[in-house]
N, CA, C and O atoms as a MOPAC input file, in Angstrom:
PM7 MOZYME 1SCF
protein

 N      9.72900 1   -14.55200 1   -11.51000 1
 C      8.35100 1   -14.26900 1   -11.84600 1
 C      7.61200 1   -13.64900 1   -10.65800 1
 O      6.65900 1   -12.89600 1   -10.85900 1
 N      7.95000 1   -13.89200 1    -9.66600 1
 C      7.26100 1   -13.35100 1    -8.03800 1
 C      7.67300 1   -12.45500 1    -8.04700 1
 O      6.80500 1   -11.83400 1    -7.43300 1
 N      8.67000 1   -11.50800 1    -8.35900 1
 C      9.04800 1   -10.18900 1    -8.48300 1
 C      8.22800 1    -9.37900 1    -9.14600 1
 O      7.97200 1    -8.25000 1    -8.72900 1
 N      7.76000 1    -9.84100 1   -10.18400 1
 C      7.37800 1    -9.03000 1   -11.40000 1
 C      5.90500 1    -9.48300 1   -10.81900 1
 O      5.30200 1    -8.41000 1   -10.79600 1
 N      5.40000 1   -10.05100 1   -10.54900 1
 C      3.60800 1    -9.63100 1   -10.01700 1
 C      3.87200 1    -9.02800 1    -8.12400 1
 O      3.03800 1    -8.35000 1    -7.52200 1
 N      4.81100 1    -9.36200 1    -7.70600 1
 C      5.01700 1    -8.64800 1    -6.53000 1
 C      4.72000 1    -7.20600 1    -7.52100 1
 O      3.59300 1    -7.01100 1    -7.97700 1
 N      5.83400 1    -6.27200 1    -7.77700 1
 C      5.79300 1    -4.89700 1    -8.32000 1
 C      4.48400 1    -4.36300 1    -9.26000 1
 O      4.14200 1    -3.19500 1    -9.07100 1
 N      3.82900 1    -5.05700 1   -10.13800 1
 C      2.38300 1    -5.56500 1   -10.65100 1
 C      1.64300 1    -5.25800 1    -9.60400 1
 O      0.95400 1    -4.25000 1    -9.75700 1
 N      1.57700 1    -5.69600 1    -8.78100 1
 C      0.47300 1    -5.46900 1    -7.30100 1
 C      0.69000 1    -4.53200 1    -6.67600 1
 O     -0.14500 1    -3.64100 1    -6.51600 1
 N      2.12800 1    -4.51600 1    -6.06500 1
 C      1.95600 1    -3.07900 1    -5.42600 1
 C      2.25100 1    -1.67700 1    -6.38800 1
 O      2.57900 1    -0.68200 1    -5.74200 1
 N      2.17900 1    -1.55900 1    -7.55400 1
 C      1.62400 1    -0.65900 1    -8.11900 1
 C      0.28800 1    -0.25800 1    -8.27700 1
 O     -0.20200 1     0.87100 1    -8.26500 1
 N     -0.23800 1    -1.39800 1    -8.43200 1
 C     -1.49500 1    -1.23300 1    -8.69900 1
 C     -2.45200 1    -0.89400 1    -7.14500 1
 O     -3.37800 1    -0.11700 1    -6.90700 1
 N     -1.79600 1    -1.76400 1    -6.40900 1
 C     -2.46900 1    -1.44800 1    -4.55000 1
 C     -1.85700 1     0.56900 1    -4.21100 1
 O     -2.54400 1     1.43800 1    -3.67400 1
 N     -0.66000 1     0.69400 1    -4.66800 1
 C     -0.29700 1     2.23000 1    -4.65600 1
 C     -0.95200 1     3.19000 1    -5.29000 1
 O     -1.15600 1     4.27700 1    -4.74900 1
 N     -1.47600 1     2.82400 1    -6.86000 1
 C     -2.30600 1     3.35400 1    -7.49700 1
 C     -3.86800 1     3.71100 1    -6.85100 1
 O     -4.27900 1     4.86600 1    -6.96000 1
 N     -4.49700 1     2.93500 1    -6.34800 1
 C     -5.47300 1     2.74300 1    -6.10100 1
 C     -5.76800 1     3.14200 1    -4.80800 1
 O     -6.91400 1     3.15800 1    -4.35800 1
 N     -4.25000 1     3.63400 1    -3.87000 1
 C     -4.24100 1     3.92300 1    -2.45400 1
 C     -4.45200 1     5.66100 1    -3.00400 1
 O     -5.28800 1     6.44200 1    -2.54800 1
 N     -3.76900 1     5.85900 1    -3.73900 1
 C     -3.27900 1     7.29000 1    -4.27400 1
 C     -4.87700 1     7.92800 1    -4.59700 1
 O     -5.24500 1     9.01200 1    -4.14400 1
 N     -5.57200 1     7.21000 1    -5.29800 1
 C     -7.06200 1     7.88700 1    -5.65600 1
 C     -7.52900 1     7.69500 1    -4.93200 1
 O     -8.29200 1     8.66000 1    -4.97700 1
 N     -7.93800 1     6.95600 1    -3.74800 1
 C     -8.71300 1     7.07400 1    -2.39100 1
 C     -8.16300 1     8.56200 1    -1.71900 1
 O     -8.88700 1     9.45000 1    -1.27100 1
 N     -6.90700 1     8.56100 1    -1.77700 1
 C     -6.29100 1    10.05500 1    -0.58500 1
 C     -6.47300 1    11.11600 1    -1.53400 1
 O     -6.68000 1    12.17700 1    -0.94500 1
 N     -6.47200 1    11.21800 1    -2.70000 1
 C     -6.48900 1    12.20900 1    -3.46400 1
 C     -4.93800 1    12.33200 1    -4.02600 1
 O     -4.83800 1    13.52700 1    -4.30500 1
 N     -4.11500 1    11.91100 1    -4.22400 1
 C     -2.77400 1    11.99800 1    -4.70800 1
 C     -2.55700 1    11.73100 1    -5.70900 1
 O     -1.55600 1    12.31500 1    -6.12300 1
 N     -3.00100 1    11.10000 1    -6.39000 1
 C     -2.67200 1    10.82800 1    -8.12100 1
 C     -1.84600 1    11.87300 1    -8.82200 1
 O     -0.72700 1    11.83700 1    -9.33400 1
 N     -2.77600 1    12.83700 1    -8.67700 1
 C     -1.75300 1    13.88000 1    -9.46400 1
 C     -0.68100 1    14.36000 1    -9.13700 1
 O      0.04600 1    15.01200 1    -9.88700 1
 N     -0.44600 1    14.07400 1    -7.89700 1
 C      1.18500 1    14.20900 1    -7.41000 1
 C      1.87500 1    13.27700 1    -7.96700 1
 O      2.27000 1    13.63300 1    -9.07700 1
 N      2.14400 1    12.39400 1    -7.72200 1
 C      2.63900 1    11.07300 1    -8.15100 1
 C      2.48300 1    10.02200 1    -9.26500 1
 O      1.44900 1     9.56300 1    -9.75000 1
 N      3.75800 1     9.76000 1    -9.54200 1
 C      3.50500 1     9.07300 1   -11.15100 1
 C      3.59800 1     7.15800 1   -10.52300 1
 O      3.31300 1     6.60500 1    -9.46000 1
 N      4.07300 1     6.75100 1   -11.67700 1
 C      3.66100 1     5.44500 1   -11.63400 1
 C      5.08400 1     4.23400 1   -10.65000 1
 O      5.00200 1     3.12000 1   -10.13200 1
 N      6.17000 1     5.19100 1   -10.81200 1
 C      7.10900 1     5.08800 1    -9.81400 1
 C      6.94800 1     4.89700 1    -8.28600 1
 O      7.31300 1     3.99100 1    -7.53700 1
 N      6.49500 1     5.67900 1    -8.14400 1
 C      5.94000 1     6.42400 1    -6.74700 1
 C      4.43100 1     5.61600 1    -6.26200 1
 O      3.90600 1     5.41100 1    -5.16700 1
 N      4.13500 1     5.35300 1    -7.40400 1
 C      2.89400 1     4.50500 1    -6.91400 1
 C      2.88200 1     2.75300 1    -6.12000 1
 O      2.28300 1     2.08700 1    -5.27500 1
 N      3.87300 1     2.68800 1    -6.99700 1
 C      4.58700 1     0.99000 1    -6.79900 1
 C      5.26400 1     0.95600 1    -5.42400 1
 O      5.01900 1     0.08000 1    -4.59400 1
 N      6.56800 1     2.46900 1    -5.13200 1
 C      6.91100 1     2.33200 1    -4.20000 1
 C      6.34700 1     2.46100 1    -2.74200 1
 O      6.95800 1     2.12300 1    -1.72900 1
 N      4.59400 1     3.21100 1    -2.80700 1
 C      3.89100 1     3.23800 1    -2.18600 1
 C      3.30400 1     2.19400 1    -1.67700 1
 O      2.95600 1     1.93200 1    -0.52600 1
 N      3.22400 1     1.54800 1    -2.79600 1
 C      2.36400 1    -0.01700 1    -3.11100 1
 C      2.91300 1    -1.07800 1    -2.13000 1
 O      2.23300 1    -1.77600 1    -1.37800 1
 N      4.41900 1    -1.08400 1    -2.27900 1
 C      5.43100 1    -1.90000 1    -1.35800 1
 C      5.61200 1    -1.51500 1    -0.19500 1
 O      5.31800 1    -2.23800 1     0.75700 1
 N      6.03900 1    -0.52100 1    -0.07500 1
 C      6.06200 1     0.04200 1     1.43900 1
 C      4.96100 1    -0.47000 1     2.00200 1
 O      5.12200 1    -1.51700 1     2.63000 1
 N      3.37200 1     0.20400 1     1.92000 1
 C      2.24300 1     0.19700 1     2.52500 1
 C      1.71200 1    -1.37000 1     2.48500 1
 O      0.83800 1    -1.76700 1     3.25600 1
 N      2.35800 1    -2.23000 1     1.47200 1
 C      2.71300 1    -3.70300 1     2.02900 1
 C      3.21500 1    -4.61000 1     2.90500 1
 O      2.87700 1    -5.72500 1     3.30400 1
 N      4.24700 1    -3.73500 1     3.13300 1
 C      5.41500 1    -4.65100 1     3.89100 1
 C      5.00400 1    -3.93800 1     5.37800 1
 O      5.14600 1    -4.75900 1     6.28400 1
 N      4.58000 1    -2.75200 1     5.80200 1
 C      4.16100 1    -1.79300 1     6.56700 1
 C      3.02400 1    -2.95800 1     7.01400 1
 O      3.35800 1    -3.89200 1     7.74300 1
 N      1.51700 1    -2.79500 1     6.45600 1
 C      0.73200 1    -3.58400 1     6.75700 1
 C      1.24500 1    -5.10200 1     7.25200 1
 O      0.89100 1    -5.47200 1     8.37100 1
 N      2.02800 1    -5.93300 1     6.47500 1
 C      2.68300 1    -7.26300 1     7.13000 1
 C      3.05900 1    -7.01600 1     8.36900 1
 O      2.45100 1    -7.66100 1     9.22400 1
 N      3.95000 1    -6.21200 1     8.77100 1
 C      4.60900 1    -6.21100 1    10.24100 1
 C      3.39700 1    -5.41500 1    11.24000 1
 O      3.41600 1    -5.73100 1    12.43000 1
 N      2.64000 1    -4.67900 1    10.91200 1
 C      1.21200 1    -3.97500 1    11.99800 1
 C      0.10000 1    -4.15000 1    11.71000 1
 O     -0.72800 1    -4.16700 1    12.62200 1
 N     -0.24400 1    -4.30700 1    10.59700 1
 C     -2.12900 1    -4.94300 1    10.68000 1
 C     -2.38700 1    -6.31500 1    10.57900 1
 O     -3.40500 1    -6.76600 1    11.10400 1
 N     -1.43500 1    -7.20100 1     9.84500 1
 C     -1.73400 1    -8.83500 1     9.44300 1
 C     -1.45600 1    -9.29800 1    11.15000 1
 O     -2.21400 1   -10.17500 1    11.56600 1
 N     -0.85300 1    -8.97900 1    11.71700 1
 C     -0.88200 1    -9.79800 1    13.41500 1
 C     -2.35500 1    -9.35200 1    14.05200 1
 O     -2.93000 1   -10.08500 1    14.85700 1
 N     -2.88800 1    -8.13000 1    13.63400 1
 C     -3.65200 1    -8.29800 1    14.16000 1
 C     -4.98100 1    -8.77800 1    14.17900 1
 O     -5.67200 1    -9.07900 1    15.15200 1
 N     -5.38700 1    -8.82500 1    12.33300 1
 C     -6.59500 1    -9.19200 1    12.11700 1
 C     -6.38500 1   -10.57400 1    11.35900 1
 O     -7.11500 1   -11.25700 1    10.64000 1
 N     -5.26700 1   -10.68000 1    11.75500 1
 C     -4.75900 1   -12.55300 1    11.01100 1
 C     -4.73700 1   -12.70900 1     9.68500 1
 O     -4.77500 1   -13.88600 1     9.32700 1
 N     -4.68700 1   -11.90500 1     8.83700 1
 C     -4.55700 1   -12.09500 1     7.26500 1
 C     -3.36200 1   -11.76500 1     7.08000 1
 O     -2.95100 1   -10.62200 1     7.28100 1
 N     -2.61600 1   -12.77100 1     6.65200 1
 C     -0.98200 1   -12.65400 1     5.84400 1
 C     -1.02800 1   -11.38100 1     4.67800 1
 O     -1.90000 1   -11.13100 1     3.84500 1
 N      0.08200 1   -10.78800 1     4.92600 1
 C     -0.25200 1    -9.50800 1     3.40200 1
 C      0.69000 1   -10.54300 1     2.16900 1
 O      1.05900 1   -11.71400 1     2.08900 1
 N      0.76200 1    -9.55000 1     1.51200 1
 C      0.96000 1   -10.03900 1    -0.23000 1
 C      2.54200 1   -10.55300 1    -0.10400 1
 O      3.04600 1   -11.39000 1    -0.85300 1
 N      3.23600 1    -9.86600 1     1.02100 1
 C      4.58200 1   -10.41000 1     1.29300 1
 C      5.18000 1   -11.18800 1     1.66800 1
 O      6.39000 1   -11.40000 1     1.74300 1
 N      3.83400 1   -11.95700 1     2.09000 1
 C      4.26900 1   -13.76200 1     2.76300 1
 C      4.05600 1   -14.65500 1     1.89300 1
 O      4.30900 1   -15.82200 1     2.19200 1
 N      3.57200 1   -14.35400 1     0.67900 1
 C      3.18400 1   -15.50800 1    -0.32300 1
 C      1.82800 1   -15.78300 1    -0.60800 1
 O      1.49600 1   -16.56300 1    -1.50100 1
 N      0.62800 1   -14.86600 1     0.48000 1
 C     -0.27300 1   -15.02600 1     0.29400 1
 C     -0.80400 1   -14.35300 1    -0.17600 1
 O     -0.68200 1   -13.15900 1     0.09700 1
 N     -1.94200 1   -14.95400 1    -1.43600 1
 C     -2.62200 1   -13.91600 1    -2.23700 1
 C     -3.62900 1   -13.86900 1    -2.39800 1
 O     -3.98500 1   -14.20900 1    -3.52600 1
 N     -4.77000 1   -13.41000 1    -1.36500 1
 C     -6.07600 1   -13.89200 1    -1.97500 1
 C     -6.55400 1   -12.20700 1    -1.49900 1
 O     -5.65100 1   -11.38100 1    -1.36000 1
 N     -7.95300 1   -11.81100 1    -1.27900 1
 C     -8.55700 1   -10.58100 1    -1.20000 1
 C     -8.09500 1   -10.16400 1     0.34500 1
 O     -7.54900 1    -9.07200 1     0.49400 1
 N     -8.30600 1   -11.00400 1     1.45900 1
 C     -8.05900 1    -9.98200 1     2.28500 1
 C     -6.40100 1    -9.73700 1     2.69200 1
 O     -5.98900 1    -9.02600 1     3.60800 1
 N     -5.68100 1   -10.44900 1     1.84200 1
 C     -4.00200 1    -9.85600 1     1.79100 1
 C     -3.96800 1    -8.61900 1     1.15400 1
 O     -3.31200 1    -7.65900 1     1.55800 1
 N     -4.71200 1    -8.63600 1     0.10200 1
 C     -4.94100 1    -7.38200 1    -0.57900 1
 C     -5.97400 1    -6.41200 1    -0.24000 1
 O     -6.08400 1    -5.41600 1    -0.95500 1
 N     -6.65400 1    -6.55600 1     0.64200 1
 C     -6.81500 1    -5.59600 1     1.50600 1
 C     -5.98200 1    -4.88600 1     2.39600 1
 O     -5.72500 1    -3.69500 1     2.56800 1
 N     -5.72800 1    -5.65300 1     2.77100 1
 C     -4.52300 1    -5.72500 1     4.06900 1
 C     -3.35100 1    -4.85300 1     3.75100 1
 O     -2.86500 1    -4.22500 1     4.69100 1
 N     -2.91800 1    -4.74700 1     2.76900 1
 C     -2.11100 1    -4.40800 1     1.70900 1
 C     -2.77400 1    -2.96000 1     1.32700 1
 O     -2.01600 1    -2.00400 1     1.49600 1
 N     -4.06400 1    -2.67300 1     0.84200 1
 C     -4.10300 1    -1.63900 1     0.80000 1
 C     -4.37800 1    -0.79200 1     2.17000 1
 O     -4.39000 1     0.40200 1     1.87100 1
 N     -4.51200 1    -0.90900 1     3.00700 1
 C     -4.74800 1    -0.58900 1     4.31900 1
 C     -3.68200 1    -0.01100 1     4.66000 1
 O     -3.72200 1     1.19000 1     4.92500 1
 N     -2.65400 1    -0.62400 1     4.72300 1
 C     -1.26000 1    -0.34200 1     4.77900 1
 C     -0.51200 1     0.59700 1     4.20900 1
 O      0.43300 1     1.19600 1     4.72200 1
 N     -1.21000 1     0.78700 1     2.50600 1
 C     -0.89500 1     1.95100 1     1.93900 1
 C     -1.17800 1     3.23800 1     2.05800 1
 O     -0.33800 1     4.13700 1     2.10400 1
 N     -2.55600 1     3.38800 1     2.12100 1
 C     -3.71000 1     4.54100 1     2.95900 1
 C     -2.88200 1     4.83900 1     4.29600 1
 O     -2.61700 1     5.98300 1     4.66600 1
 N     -2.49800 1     3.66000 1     4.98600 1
 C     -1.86900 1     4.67900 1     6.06300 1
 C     -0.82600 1     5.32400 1     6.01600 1
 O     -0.59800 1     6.38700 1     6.59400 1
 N      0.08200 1     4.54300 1     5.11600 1
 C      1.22300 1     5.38200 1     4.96700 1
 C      0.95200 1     6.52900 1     3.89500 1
 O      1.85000 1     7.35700 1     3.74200 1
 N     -0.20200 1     6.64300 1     3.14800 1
 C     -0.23900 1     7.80000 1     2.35400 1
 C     -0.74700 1     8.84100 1     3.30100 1
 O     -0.76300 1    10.01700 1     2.93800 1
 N     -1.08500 1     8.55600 1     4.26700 1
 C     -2.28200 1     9.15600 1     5.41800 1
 C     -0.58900 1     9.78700 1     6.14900 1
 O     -0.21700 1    10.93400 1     5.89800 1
 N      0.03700 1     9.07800 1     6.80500 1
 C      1.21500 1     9.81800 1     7.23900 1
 C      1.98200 1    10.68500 1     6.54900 1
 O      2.20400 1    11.70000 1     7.20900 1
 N      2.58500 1    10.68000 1     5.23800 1
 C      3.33200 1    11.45800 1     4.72500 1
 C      2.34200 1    12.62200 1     4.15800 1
 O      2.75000 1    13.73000 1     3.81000 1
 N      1.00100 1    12.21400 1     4.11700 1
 C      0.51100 1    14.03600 1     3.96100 1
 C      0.32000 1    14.91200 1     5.28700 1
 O      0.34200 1    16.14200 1     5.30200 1
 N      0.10900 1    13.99500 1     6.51600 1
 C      0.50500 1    14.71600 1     7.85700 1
 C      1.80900 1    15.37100 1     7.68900 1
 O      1.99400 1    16.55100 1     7.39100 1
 N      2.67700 1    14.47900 1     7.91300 1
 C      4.00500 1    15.30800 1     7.69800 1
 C      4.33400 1    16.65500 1     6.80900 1
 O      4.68600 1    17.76700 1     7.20000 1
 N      4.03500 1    16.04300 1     5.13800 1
 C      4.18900 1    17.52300 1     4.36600 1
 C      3.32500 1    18.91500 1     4.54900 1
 O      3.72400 1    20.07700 1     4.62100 1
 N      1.85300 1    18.30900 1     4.60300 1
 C      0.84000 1    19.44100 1     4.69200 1
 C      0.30500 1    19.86300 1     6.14200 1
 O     -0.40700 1    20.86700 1     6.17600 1
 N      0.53300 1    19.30400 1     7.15200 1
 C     -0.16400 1    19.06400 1     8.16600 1
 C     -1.28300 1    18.87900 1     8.51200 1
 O     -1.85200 1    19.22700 1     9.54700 1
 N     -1.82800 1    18.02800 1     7.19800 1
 C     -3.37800 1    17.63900 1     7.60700 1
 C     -3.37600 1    16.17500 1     6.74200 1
 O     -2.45100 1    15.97000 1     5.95500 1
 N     -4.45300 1    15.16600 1     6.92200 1
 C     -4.45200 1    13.81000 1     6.33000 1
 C     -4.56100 1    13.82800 1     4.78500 1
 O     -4.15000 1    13.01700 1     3.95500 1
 N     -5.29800 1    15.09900 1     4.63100 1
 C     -5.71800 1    14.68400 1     2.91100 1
 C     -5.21600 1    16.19000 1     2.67400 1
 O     -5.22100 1    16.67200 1     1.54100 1

């Protein structure tokens, strides 16, 4: 059952990273989830040490994991449009 609202969340945290950067229309609902996770597990190991909120990958679930979580996603959506386009958005 933790699988299935794990992937639930970070779709929905990918989704929601994707319309902040402008990406939606690139990316389908696949791509959103895997965004979702990455920019999860990303945030766990570099932003949760620093501002002390556990992300969604430690078991904790309340708003600022899911912040934390989306933070994580934005940046990594923020890097791979550096890379492809050479600019953030």
């Amino acid at each position: 059952m933790n699988l299935i609202v794990w992937l639930f969340v970070g779709g929905l945290i990918g989704w929601v990273a994707s319309l902040m950067m402008r990406t939606d229309a690139q990316q389908g609902m696949f791509l959103n989830v895997i965004v979702g996770i990455v920019g999860a597990a990303l945030a766990g190991w570099f932003i949760s040490p620093l501002v002390g909120i556990p992300s969604i990958n430690a078991n904790s679930f309340s708003i600022g994991s899911l912040l934390v979580s989306l933070v994580g996603a934005v940046v990594l959506l923020a890097i791979v449009n550096l890379v492809r386009r050479g600019s953030v958005r």
